[in-house]
N, C-alpha and C positions, 0 to 999 in steps of 0.2 A: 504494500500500500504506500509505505515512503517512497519507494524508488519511483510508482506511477504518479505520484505527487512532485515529486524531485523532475521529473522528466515532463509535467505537462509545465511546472512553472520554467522551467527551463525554455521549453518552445515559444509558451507567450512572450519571456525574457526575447527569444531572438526576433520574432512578429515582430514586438514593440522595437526596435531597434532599426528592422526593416525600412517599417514603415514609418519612422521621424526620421530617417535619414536621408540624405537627397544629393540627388549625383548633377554636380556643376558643369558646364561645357561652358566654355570660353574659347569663343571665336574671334581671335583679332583681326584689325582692320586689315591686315596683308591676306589674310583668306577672306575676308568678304570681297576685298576687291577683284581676287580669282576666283570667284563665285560670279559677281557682276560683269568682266568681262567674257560669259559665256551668254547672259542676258543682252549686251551691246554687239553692234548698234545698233539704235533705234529709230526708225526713219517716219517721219510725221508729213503731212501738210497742210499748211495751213495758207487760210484766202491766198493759192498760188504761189504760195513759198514754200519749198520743200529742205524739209530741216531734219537736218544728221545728227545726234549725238553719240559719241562716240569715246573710245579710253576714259571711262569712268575712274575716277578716285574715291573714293569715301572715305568721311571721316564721320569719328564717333564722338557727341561731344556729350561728355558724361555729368557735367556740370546742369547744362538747361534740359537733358533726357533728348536731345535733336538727333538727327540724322541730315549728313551733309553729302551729296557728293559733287563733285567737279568733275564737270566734262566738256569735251571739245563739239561745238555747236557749227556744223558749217549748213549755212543757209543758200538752197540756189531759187533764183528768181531771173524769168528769162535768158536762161542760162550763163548768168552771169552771177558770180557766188561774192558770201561775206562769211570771213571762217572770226570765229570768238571764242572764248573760255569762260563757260557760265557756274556758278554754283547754285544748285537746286538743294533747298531748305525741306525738311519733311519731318514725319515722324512714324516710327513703327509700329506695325500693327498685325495681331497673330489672328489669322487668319484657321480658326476649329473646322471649318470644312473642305478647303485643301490641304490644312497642315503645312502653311506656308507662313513665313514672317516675312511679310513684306513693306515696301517703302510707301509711306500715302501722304495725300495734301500734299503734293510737293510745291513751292514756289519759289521762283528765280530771286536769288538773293542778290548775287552778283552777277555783272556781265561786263567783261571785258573785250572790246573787239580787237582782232589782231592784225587783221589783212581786210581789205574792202574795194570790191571792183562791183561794186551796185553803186548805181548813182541817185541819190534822193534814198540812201539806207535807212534811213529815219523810221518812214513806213515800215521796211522790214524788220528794224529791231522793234519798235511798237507793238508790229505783231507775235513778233517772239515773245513777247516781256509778257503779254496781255495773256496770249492762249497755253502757254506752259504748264498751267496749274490745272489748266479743264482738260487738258487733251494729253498730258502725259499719262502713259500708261504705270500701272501697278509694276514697278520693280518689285522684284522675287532677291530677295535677300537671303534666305536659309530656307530647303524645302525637307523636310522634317520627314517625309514619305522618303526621302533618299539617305535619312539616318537609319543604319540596321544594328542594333545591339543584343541580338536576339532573341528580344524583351517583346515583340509586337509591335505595336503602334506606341510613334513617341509621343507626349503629349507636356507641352512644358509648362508647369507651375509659374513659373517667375521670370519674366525675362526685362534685363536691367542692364541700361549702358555703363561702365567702368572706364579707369582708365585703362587697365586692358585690354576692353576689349567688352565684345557683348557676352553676358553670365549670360546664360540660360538652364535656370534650375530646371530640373526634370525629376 
């Protein structure tokens, strides 16, 4: 009777231990951004501008909870192009029915133009500035179906920017 006493507090001992405990993954910024350049480029158009973004950067900024990333913006219009480096501001967001964390709300923070053979650009960065945030598509950041730990389905508890990088409890 001890021993089945000894052996069932024992089990629950290991349950309980189980289950309060929780396994971290931390994905830094140099693997998201080998994540994101499988997602790039991304090619849009808008009112007749056809717009490239391309060689994504991210940055994680663990301070305001944001997601940043920079990328090379070549616009053509009339087959005459305008190439810039924009930063797109957002924030993340875990996606329960694809099991994806991906990038949302993004909006042009910064823009820098580099090169410009449009004449009267004006228009064209306007409309880059304007439509960026309606018409970018959902960046896939981490897709949690292509995690296998032979656990099933990953499903993350907590997921938190660092200066590391991104924690994601599980």
């Amino acid at each position: 009777m001890k021993k089945s006493l000894y052996m069932l507090f024992v089990a629950v001992c290991l349950l309980t231990t189980f289950h309060a405990s929780a396994f971290v993954l931390t994905v830094s910024e140099k693997q998201l951004n080998n994540m994101l350049k499988l997602t790039f480029p991304i090619v849009r158009e808008y009112q007749g501008i056809y717009a490239t973004f391309a060689d994504p950067m991210v940055q994680l900024d663990a301070l305001d909870q944001k997601v940043l990333i920079t990328t090379t913006i070549t616009a053509v219009q009339d087959g005459k192009t305008l190439k810039a480096r924009g930063t797109i501001e957002g924030v993340f967001d875990y996606d329960p029915l694809d099991q994806q964390l991906r990038f949302e709300k993004p909006s042009l923070k910064d823009f820098t133009i580099l090169e410009n053979n449009i004449e009267g650009a004006e228009h064209a960065v306007r409309t880059l500035k304007q439509t960026i945030g309606r018409n970018l598509p959902v960046i896939l950041l981490v897709d949690f179906k292509q995690l296998d730990f032979g656990l099933g389905s990953v499903v993350p508890r907590e997921i938190d920017i660092t200066p590391l990088g991104l924690a994601i409890t599980l």
